[in-house]
C-alpha positions, 0 to 999 in steps of 0.5 A: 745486890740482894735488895735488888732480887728482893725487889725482882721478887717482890715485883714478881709475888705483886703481879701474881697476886693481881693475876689471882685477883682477876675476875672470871678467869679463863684457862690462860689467866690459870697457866698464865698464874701458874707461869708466874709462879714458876717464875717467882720460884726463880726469882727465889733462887737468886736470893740464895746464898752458899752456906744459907740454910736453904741453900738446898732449895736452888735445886728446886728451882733449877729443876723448874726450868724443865717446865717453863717451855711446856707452860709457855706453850700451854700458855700460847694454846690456850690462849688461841682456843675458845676451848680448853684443849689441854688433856691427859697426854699434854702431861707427858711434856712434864716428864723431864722435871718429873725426872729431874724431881725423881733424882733430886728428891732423896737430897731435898728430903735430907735438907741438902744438895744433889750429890751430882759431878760437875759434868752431870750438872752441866749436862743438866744445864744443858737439858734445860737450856734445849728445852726452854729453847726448843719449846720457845722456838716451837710457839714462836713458829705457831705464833707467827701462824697465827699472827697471819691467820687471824687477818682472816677471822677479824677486820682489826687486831686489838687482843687478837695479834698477840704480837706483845706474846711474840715479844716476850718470847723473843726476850726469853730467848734473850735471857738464856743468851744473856744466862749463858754469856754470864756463865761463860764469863764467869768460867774464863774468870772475867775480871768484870764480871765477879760470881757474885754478880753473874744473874745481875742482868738475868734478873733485870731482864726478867724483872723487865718480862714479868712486868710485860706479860702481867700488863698484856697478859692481865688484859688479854682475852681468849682471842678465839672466844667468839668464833663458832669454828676455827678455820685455817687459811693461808694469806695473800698478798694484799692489794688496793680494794678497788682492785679486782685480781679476776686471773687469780688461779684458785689456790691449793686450800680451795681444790675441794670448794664447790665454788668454780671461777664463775661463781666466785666472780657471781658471789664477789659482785654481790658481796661488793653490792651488799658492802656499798648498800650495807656498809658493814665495815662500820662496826669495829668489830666486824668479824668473817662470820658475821659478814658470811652470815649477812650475805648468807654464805659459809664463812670458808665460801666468803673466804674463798671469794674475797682471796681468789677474786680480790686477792686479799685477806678479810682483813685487808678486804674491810679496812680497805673499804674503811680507808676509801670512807676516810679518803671520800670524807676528806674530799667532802671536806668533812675535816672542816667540821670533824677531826681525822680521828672522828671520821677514822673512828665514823668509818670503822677503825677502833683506834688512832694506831690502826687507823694509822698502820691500815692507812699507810699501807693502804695509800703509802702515805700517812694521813697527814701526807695524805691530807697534805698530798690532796690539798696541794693537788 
């Protein structure tokens, strides 16, 4: 069992130490270190034994678990800023553990535990059980705003959808469950479940996180990096590009706008002109600035336009036009001369695994129904 925590830590310090080693490190790269290395602060406390002489250390560790929820969350924002937006009173998220420092702090100074009855410690444990949780709910809530918010920033989602973040925190969710049913056994005196063996599957779960978040976390760049202005919209229902929802009524978010229905209908025939002659669609990184600027409008205006009049997100609007290139290719019969990944990479899509999931929601068929549908037809 112990070579087992050795080995949980080991793997822990490895991806730290590829973390520290990353160029041009950005604010979430730093919180992202600073995640780890709480983590491996945990990881040595599972090395721990009563009677070891730094038994006493498991209360600093402990104690950690106050700042897991705040750095996740820190970690979420930062990521999803082109700025660094953290400031003096994100420091009041800290104040639990500087509390529970505060307490423990005579004990670790005299090499010994805290002198806390069984029912403080559990209500401690209870503290720290909300606070990862709740913190961990808060940015599972703001994720899944911005998984549907980025679709109208970008024209595909590599990098930018953190659904791999979305995943871990999801895990973590499930290791305080598995933390918790560990305990509970061990307290009902489960027969196969001994003591010594209560964190077994706590630390194989975390083991299994820490190898996620430095894979994804290593490669993933600041999504709104790029982007002059951070905007927020609320998402449609997507549609067929080829289908103009002309009665939808304007939505709350465009009251203020200063575009009235005729002129969101003059600007939409224009934009579909400047698509067909100038086929922006086919740079893969195609982005709502960029195109509000080709066709010289405010990106909110473009926004406006291709939500009220096509009843979709930008997304949604430039892989629409994508699929349609695919699916005139292959009724030219560009399948004789080129592969379907070719012409799906030709018409814009930056991988076999968009170009799949934007196709099939596109049409209801795979590409290889689809090809099958057509050449039977």
């Amino acid at each position: 069992m112990q070579l087992l925590y050795l080995a949980s830590e080991i793997l822990v310090l490895f991806i730290l130490l590829v973390i520290l080693g990353k160029k041009n490190k950005q604010s979430h790269d730093k919180i992202l270190i600073l995640w780890l290395f709480l983590i491996l602060v945990n990881t040595q406390g599972f090395n721990l034994q009563p009677g070891s002489r730094y038994y006493y250390f498991i209360e600093l560790s402990s104690a950690v678990v106050f700042l897991h929820g705040p750095v996740i969350f820190f970690y979420y924002l930062t990521l999803t800023s082109k700025k660094n937006i953290l400031n003096g009173k994100h420091l009041l998220h800290l104040l639990p553990f500087i509390i529970n420092i505060g307490i423990i702090f005579p004990a670790l100074m005299h090499q010994r535990l805290a002198a806390f009855t069984e029912t403080e410690r559990n209500i401690l444990m209870m503290a720290k059980l909300v606070s990862i949780i709740l913190y961990t709910m808060i940015t599972i809530v703001h994720l899944n705003w911005h998984i549907k918010t980025v679709r109208d920033y970008f024209s595909n989602m590599d990098k930018k959808d953190l659904q791999w973040l979305r995943l871990i925190l999801y895990g973590i969710l499930c290791i305080w469950i598995l933390a918790i049913l560990s305990q509970v056994l061990v307290q009902l005196g489960n027969q196969y479940l001994f003591k010594k063996d209560e964190d077994l599957l706590v630390n194989i779960a975390v083991s299994l996180l820490v190898i996620i978040l430095g894979y994804y976390g290593f490669r993933q760049g600041s999504v709104f990096q790029n982007m002059p202005v951070r905007i927020v919209f609320k998402e449609q229902q997507p549609g067929e590009i080829a289908e103009v929802n002309q009665e939808q009524p304007p939505t709350p978010k465009y009251k203020k706008s200063g575009l009235n229905k005729e002129l969101v209908q003059q600007l939409a025939l224009s934009l579909q002109d400047h698509i067909v002659q100038k086929q922006p669609y086919l740079e893969p990184e195609l982005t709502l600035q960029q195109l509000a600027q080709a066709v010289k409008l405010s990106a909110n205006d473009l926004s406006q336009v291709i939500n009220e009049y096509f009843g979709v997100n930008f997304f949604d609007f430039i892989n629409g036009y994508r699929v349609k290139a695919i699916k005139t290719a292959i009724a030219n019969g560009e399948l004789d001369k080129k592969t379907l990944l070719g012409i799906a990479l030709e018409s814009g899509f930056n991988s076999k695994a968009s170009f799949n999931r934007a196709f099939k929601k596109m049409t209801g068929l795979t590409p290889t129904e689809y090809i099958a549908a057509s050449k039977s037809g």
